[in-house]
PLY file of the C-alpha trace (Angstrom):
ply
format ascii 1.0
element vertex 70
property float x
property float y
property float z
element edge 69
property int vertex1
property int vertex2
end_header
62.69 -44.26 10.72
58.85 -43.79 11.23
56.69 -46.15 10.16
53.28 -45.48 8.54
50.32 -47.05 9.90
46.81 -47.26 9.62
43.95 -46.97 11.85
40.11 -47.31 12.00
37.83 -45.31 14.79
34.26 -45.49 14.95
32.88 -41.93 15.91
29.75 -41.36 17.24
27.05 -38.41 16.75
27.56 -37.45 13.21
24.05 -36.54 11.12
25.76 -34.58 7.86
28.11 -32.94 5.82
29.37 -30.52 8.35
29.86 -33.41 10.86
31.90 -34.98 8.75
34.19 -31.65 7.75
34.62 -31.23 11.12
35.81 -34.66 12.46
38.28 -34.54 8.99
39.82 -31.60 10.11
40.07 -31.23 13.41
42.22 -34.79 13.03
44.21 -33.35 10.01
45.47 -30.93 12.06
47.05 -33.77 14.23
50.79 -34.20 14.31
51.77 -37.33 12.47
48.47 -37.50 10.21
48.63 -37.89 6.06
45.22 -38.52 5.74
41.95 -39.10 7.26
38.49 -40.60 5.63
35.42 -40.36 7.59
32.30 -42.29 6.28
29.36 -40.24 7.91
27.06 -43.17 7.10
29.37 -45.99 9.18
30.82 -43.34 11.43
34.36 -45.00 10.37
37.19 -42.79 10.29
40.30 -44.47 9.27
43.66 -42.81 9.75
46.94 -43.03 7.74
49.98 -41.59 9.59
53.17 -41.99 11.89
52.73 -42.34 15.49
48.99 -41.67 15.93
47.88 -40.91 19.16
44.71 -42.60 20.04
43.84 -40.39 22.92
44.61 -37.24 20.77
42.07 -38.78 18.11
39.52 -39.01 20.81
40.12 -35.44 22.07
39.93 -33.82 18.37
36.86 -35.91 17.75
35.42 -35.06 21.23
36.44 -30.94 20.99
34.47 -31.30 17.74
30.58 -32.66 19.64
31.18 -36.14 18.65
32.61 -39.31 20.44
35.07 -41.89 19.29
32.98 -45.16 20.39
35.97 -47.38 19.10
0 1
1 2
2 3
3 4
4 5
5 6
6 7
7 8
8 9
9 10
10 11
11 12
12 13
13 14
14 15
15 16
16 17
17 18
18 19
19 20
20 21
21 22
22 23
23 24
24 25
25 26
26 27
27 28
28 29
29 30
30 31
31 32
32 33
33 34
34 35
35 36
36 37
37 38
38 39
39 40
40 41
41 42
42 43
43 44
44 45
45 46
46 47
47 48
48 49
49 50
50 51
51 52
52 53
53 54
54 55
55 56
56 57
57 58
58 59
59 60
60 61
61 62
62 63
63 64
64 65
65 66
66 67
67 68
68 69
């Protein structure tokens, strides 16, 4: 049985709306994700899933313009 976690990134490089649309859904599309919540203002994305890969986070973030700082 899976178990659901949940984590918090910091990303870095987001200025608006769009940012923040693309950083949600590029990490949606990850297998194992249920939700994701980006606060453009903190940069915190926090992540509710099974088996989240952090270096898959980083990538999605990353193919997106933007960094995961933590």
């Amino acid at each position: 049985m899976k178990t659901i976690e949940s984590k918090t990134y910091h990303a870095h490089g987001m200025t608006c709306e769009h940012c923040r649309i693309a950083v949600t859904t590029a990490i949606a599309r990850l297998e194992g994700v249920d939700s994701v919540d980006v606060d453009l203002e903190t940069g915190r994305v926090r992540i509710v899933g099974t088996d989240l890969n952090d270096e898959a986070v980083a990538a999605a973030v990353a193919d997106q313009g933007y960094e995961v700082t933590s």
